[in-house]
C-alpha positions in Angstrom: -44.9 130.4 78.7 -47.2 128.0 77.4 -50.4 130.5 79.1 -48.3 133.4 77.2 -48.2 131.9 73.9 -51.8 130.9 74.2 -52.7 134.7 74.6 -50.5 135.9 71.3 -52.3 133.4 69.2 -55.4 134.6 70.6 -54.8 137.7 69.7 -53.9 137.0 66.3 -56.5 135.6 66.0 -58.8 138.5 66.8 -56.6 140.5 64.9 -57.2 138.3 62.0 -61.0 139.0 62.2 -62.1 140.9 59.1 -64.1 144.2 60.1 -68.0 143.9 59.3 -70.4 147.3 58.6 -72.3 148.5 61.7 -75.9 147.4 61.6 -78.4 150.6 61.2 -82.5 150.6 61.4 -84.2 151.4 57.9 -87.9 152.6 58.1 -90.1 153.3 55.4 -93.5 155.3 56.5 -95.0 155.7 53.3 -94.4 151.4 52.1 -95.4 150.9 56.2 -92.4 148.7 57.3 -88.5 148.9 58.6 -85.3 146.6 59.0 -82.2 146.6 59.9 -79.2 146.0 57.6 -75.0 146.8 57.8 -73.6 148.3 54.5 -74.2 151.1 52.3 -77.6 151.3 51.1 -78.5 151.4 47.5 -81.6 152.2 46.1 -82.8 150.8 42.6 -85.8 149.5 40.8 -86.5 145.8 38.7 -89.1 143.8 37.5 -90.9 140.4 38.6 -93.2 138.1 36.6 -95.4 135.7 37.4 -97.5 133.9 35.7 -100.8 134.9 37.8 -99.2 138.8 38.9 -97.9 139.5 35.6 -95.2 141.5 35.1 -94.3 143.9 37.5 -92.0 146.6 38.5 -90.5 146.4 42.0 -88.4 148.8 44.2 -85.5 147.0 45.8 -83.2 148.3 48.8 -79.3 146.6 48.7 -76.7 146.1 50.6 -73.4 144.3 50.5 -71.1 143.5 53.7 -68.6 140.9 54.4 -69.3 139.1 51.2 -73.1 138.4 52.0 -75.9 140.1 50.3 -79.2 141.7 51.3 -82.1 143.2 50.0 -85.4 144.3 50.6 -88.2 143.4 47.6 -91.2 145.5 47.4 -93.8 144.3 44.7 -96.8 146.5 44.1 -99.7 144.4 43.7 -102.6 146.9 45.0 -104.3 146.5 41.5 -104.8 142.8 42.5 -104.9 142.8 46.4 -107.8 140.0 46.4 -105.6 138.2 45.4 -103.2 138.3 47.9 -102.6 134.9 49.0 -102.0 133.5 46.1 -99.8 135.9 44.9 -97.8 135.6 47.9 -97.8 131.6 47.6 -96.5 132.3 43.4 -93.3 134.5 44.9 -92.4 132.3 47.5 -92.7 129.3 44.8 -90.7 131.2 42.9 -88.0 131.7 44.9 -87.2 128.1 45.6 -87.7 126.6 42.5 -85.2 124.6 41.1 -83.5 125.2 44.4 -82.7 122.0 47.3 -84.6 123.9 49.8 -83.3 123.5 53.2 -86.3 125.1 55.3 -89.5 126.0 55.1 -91.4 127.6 57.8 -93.6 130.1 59.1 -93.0 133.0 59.8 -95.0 135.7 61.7 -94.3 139.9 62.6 -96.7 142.0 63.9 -100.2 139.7 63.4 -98.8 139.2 60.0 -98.3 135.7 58.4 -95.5 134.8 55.5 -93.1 132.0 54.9 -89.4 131.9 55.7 -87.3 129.5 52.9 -83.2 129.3 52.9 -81.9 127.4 49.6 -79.2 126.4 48.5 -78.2 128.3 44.9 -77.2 126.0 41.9 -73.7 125.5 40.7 -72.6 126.6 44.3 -73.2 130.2 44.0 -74.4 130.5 47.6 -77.0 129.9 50.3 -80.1 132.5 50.1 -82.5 132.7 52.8 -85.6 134.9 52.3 -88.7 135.7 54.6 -92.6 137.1 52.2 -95.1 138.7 53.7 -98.0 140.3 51.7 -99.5 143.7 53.8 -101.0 146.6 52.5 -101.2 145.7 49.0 -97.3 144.7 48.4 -94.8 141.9 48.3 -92.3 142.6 51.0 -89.8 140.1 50.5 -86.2 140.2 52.7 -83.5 138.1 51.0 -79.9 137.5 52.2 -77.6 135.3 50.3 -74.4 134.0 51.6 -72.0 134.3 48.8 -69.4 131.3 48.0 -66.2 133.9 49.0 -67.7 134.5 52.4 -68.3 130.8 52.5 -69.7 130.5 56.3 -73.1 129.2 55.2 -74.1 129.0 59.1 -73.7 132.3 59.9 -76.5 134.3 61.8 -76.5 137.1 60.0 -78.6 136.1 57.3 -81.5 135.5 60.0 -81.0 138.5 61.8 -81.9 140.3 59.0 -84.6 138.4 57.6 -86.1 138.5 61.4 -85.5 142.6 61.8 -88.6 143.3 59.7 -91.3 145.1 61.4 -94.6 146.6 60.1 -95.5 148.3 63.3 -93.2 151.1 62.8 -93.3 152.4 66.0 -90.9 149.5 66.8 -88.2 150.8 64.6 -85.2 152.3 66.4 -85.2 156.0 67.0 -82.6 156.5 64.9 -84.0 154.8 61.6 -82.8 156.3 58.9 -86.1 156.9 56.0 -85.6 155.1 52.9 -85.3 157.2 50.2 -87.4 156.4 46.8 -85.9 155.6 43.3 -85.1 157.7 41.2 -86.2 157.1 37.5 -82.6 156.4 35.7 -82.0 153.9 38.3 -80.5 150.6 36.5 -83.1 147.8 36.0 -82.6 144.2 37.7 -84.1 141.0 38.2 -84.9 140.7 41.9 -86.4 137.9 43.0 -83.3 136.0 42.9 -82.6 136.3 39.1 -86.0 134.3 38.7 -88.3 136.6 36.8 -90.8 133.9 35.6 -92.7 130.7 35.9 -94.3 128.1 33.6 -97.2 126.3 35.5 -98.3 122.9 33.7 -101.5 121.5 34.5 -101.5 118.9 36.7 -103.1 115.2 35.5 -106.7 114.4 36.5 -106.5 111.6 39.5 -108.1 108.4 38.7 -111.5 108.1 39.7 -112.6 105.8 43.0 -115.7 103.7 41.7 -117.2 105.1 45.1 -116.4 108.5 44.6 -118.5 111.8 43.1 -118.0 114.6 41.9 -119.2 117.8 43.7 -119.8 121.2 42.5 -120.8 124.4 44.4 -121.1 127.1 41.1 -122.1 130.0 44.0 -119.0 129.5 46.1 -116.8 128.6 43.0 -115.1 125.1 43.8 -116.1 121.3 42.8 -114.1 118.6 44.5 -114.8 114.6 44.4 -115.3 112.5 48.0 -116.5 109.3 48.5 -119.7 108.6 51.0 -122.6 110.5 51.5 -121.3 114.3 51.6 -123.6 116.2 54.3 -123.9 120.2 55.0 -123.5 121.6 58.7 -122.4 124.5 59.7 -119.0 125.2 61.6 -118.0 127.9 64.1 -113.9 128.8 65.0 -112.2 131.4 65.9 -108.5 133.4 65.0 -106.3 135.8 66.8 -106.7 137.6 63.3 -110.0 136.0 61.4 -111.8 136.6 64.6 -114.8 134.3 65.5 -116.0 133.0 62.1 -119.0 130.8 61.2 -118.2 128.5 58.5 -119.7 125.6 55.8 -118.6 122.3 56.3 -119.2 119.8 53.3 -118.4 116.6 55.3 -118.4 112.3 54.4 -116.7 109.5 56.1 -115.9 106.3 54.3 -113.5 103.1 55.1 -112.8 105.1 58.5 -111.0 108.0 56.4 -113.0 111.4 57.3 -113.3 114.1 54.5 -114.4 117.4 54.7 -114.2 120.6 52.7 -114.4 123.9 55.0 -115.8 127.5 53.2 -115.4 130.8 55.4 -116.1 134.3 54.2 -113.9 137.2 54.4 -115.5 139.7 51.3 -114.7 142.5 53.2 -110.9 141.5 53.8 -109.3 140.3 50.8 -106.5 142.3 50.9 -105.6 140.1 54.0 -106.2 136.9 52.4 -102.2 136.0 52.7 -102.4 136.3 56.4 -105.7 135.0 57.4 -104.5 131.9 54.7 -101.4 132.0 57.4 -103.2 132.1 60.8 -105.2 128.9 59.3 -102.3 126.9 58.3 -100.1 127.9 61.6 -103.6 126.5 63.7 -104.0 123.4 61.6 -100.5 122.3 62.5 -100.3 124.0 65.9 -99.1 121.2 68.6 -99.2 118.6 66.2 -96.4 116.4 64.7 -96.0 117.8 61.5 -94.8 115.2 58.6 -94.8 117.7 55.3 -95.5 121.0 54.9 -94.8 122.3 51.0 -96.8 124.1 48.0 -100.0 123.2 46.6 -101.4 125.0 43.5 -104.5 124.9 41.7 -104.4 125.1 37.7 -102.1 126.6 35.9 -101.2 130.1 34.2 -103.2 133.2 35.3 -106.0 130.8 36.8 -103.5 128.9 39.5 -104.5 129.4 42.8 -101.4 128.8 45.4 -101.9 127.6 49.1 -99.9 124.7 50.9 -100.4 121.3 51.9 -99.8 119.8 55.3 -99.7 116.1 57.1 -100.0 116.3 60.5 -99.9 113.2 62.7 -102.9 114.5 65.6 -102.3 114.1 69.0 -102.8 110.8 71.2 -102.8 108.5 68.4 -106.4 110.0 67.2 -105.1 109.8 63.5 -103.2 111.6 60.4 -104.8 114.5 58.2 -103.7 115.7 55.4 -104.9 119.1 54.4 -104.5 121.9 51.8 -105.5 125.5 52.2 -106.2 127.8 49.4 -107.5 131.5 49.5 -109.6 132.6 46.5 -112.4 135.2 45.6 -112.8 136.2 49.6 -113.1 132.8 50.4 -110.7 130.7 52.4 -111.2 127.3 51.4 -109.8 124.0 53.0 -110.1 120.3 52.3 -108.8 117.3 55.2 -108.9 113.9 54.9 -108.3 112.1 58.5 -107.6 108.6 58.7 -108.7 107.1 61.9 -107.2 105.0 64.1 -109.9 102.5 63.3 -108.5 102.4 59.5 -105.3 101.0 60.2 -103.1 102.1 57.6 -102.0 105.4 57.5 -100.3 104.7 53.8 -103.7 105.0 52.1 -103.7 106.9 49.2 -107.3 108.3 49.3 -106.4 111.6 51.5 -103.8 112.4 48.2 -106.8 111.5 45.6 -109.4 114.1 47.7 -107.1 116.9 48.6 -106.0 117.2 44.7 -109.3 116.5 43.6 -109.9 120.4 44.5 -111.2 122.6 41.7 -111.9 126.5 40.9 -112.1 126.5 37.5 -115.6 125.6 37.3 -116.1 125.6 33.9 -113.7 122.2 33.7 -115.4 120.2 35.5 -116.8 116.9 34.2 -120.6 116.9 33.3 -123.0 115.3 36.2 -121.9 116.7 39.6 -123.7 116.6 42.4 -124.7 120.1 43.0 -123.9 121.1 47.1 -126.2 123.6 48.9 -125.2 126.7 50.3 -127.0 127.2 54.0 -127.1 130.9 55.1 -125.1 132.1 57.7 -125.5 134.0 60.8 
C-alpha cells in the first residue's frame, strides 16, 4: 500500500509539472553567430547609450518561456571597432550597475573572450544573468532573466542559454532556423536591461608618495607615477590568440614591492582588442588564487577607457600582484605591483596608489614628468 501510494503522489507530481517550449538552434550568417532558445521568437529593434559608444541602435532577438526571459543584444559598433575593449568593458559595467552582483567571470567561445555576470534586479524583480562578447565589430550580449513568478532563481536554464552561443557557425545544429532581420515599424526598447545610460565621475587624484614620480610616455599615450628607479627592457610572451609578442616593460622595485608597466602592439588588430584584452586577463590569473576580479576605468565621459583589475595571490608563497589591464589606441597596456615575500605585509597600500595612478589623457598630467623612452622592437 504504502509503495502504491508513493507511486500516485509521484505521479501527481509529474503531472503537476508545468510544460516548458522545446529548445531550437538560431543562427545568424550575416551577424556571424547562433544560440539556442525555447519560445517564440520575436524580432525587434532598441537603443543603448553609453557614455564612450554613444547612442546606439541595437537589434534584439526575444523570447519568453516558463516565466523566464531571454534575448539576444546585437550593438553595432563597426564605426568604433578600435575601440573594442573598452566598449565591451562600458556594456558589461552597465549591466551590473546598481545591481548586487553575484558572479563575475570569464567566459570564452570559439577563441573569443567576454565576461559572464548574473545579478540580482532591484526591488525583487528577478535574477538576470548575461554573457558579452565583442566580434566582428558588434556587441553580442545574451541575457536571461529569471522573473519573480517563475521564482526558481537556481534554475539551469538561464546558463544554458547564455553558454549555447557560438561564432563558429558550423557548430550550430543542422536544423537552425536563420534569424530573420527587423523590420522598420518594429516597436523601440531599451535593451540592455532597461539601462540606457551612464554618468562616469572622475575619479580623485591619489596622494602623492614623497618617493614617487611621475612618468609620461607622449608617443605610446600613457603617464603613470612609481617609486624607484624606473628602467626600460624589453619583454617577450606569447598567446593562444595574441601570438608570440615582443613587449616594453617600464619596470622599478622599491620597499620589496615590484612595479612594472607592460606596452604590446597590436595596430593591425584593434578590432580584436576585447579578446586579446581577455586572453591577457584569463593568463594573468591562470593557476593562481584569485582574491578580486572587478572593473577598472580610466577617466570619465567619452575619454574613459574600461579594463579590469585583478589580485592574485602567486603560487608557492612567491607573493600577491595586483594588476589592471586596459586596451587603448592598438595598445594593450598593463600595470602590476607584486609584493614580495621579503616585504612582509601584503596590506600595503602602494600596489592600489600605482595601479590607479594610470593615465591616457595626456594632456592632464601634472607639469615635470620624467619623459620614458620608447626602444624599437623586433
Amino acid at each position: 500500500m504504502r509503495l502504491t501510494a508513493l507511486a500516485i503522489l509521484l505521479g501527481a507530481a509529474l503531472m503537476a509539472t508545468p510544460a516548458t517550449a522545446a529548445w531550437r538552434g538560431y543562427i545568424s550568417h550575416p551577424l556571424g553567430f547562433s544560440f539556442s532558445a525555447p519560445g517564440e521568437l520575436k524580432v525587434e529593434k532598441g537603443t543603448y547609450t553609453g557614455a564612450v559608444a554613444g547612442a546606439r541602435d541595437t537589434l534584439l532577438y526575444s523570447f519568453v518561456d516558463d516565466d523566464i526571459d531571454y534575448k539576444v543584444v546585437v550593438i553595432d559598433m563597426s564605426d568604433k571597432a578600435n575601440d573594442a575593449a573598452t566598449l565591451l568593458g562600458e556594456a558589461e559595467y552597465i549591466f551590473q550597475e546598481g545591481r548586487k552582483a553575484l558572479m563575475d567571470t570569464f567566459g570564452r567561445v570559439d577563441r573569443q573572450f567576454g565576461r559572464k555576470l548574473t545579478v540580482d534586479l532591484p526591488n525583487n524583480t528577478g535574477r538576470a544573468t548575461a554573457a558579452f562578447y565583442f566580434i566582428n565589430g558588434r556587441i553580442i550580449s545574451l541575457q536571461a532573466t529569471v522573473l519573480p513568478a517563475n521564482g526558481d532563481y537556481d534554475s539551469p536554464e538561464p546558463a544554458r542559454f547564455v553558454d549555447s552561443i557560438a561564432f563558429f557557425t558550423v557548430r550550430a545544429p543542422d536544423d537552425a532556423i536563420e534569424l530573420p532581420a527587423p523590420s522598420p515599424i518594429e516597436r523601440q526598447l531599451s535593451t540592455i536591461s532597461g539601462i540606457t545610460s551612464i554618468t562616469s565621475t572622475s575619479s580623485p587624484p591619489m596622494p602623492a608618495q614623497a618617493a614617487s614620480k611621475r612618468y609620461i610616455n607622449r608617443q605610446l599615450g600613457f603617464s603613470f607615477m612609481a617609486p624607484g628607479e624606473v628602467k626600460t627592457d624589453i619583454g617577450n610572451s606569447r598567446g593562444a590568440i595574441a601570438g608570440p609578442r615582443q613587449s616594453i616593460v617600464y619596470r622599478s622595485v622599491e620597499d620589496n614591492i615590484e612595479y612594472k608597466v607592460t606596452v604590446m602592439s597590436f595596430l593591425q588588430s584593434q578590432a580584436e582588442g576585447a579578446t586579446l584584452l581577455g586572453e591577457r586577463q584569463y593568463m594573468f590569473q591562470d593557476r593562481k588564487t584569485v582574491l578580486m576580479d572587478t572593473f577598472s576605468r580610466v577617466g570619465s565621459g567619452q575619454d574613459a577607457v574600461y579594463g579590469r583589475k585583478i589580485v592574485v595571490d602567486l603560487p608557492d608563497n612567491k607573493g600577491r600582484t595586483t594588476g589592471a589591464f586596459y586596451f587603448t589606441k592598438g595598445r594593450l597596456i598593463s600595470a602590476e605591483a607584486t609584493v614580495l615575500p621579503a616585504k612582509g605585509s601584503f596590506a600595503s597600500p602602494d600596489p592600489d596608489r600605482f595601479i590607479d595612478s594610470i593615465a591616457f589623457v595626456l594632456s592632464r598630467t601634472e607639469p615635470g614628468a620624467v619623459e620614458l623612452e620608447t626602444p624599437k622592437l623586433e
